[in-house]
C-alpha positions as CSV (number, residue, x, y, z in Angstrom):
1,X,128.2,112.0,87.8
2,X,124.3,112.3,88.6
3,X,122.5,115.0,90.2
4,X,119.1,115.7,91.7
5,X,117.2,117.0,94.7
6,X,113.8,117.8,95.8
7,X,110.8,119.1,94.1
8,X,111.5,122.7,95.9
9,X,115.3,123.0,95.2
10,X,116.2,123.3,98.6
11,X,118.4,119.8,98.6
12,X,120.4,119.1,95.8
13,X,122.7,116.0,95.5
14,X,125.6,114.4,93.8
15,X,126.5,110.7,93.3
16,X,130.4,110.2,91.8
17,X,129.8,106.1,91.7
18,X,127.9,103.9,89.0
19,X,125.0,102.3,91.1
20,X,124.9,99.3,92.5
21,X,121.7,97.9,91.5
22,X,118.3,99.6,90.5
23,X,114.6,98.5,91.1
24,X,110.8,99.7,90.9
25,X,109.5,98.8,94.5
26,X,105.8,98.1,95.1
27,X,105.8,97.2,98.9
28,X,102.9,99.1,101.4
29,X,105.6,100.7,103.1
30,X,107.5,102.4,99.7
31,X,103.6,103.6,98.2
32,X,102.6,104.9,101.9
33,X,105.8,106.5,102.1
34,X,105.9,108.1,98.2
35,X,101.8,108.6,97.6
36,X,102.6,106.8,94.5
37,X,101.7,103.1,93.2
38,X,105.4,101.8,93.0
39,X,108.9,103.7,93.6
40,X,111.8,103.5,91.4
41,X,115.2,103.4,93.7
42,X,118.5,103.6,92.7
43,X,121.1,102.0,95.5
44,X,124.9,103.0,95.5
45,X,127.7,103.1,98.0
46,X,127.5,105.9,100.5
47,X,130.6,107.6,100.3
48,X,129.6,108.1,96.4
49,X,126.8,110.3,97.5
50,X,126.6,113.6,99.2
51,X,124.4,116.6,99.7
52,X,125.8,119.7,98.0
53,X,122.9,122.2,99.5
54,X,120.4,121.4,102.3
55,X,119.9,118.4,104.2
56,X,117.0,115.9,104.4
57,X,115.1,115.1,107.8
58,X,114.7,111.4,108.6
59,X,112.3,108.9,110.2
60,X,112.0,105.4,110.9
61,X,109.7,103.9,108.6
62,X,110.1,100.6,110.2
63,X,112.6,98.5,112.3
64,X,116.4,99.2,110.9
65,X,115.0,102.0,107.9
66,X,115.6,105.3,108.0
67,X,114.1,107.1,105.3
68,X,114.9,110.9,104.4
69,X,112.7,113.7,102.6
70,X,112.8,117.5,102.6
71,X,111.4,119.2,105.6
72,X,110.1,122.1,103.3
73,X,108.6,120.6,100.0
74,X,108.4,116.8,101.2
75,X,109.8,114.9,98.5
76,X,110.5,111.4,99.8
77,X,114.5,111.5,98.4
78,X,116.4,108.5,100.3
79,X,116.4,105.1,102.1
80,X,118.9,103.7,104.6
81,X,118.8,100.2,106.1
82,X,120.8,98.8,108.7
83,X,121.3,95.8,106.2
84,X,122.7,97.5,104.1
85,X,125.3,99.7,105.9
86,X,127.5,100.8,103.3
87,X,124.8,101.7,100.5
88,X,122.2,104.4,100.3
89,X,119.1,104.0,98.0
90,X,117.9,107.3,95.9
91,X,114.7,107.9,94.5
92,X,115.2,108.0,90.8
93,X,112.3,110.4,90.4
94,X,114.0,112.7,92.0
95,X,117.7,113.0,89.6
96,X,117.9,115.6,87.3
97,X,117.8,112.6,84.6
98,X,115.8,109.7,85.5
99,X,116.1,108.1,82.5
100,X,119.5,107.5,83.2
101,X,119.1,104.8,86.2
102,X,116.0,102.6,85.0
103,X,114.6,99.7,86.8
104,X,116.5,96.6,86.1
105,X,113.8,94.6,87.8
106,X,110.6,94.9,90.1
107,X,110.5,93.8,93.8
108,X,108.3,92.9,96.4
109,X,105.6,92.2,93.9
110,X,104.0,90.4,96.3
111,X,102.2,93.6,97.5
112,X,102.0,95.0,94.2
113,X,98.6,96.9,93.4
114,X,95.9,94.0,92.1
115,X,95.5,97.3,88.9
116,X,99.3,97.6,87.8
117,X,99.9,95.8,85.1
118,X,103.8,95.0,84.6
119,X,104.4,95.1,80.5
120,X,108.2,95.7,80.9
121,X,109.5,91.9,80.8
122,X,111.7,92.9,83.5
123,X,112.4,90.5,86.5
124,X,110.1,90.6,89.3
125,X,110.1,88.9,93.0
126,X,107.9,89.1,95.3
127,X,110.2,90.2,97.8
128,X,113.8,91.7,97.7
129,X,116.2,90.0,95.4
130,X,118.7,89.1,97.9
């Protein structure tokens, strides 16, 4: 089982499945959305996850995507798309142990920052895999 929640403590979660796929994201919308350069995200089915305290508030980032974050501290925390019905992505920043989903590739390269530097020999696209 994997754990994690928000920078505050106020949402904690719990994911019972092995995920489905894992991925360091560099598209506009996942750096506007995290402050950061790229965003690791970890996707599994959605009745494997669950909130065990708190509960996240949620936007639209764009047509079909609902993302979800912590109305008190902020932390960006999950990602929902229409497409993608039955899964539920998870920001691997924010499990108690991140080092236990790693990227198993990079996507959307094509908006990648023109300063990172990918060193990992990992596979990269410069939009989703799919």
């Amino acid at each position: 089982m994997l754990k994690g929640g928000c920078l505050c403590g106020k949402i904690r979660y719990e994911i019972t499945g092995e995920p489905i796929g894992t991925t360091a994201c560099h598209c506009a919308d996942c750096r506007r959305a995290s402050g950061a350069p790229f965003v690791g995200w970890m996707s599994v089915a959605r009745d494997t996850f669950r909130f065990v305290a708190g509960a996240t508030k949620t936007y639209a980032s764009s047509k079909g995507v609902e993302r979800g974050f912590c109305p008190e501290c902020g932390t960006p925390l999950t990602y929902r798309s229409v497409a993608y019905a039955d899964e539920i992505d998870i920001a691997t920043g924010t499990l108690d142990e991140p080092g236990d989903a790693p990227p198993e590739d990079h996507t959307w390269t094509s908006q990648q920052l023109g300063w990172v530097r990918l060193a990992d020999g990992l596979p990269s696209y410069p939009r989703s895999r799919s």
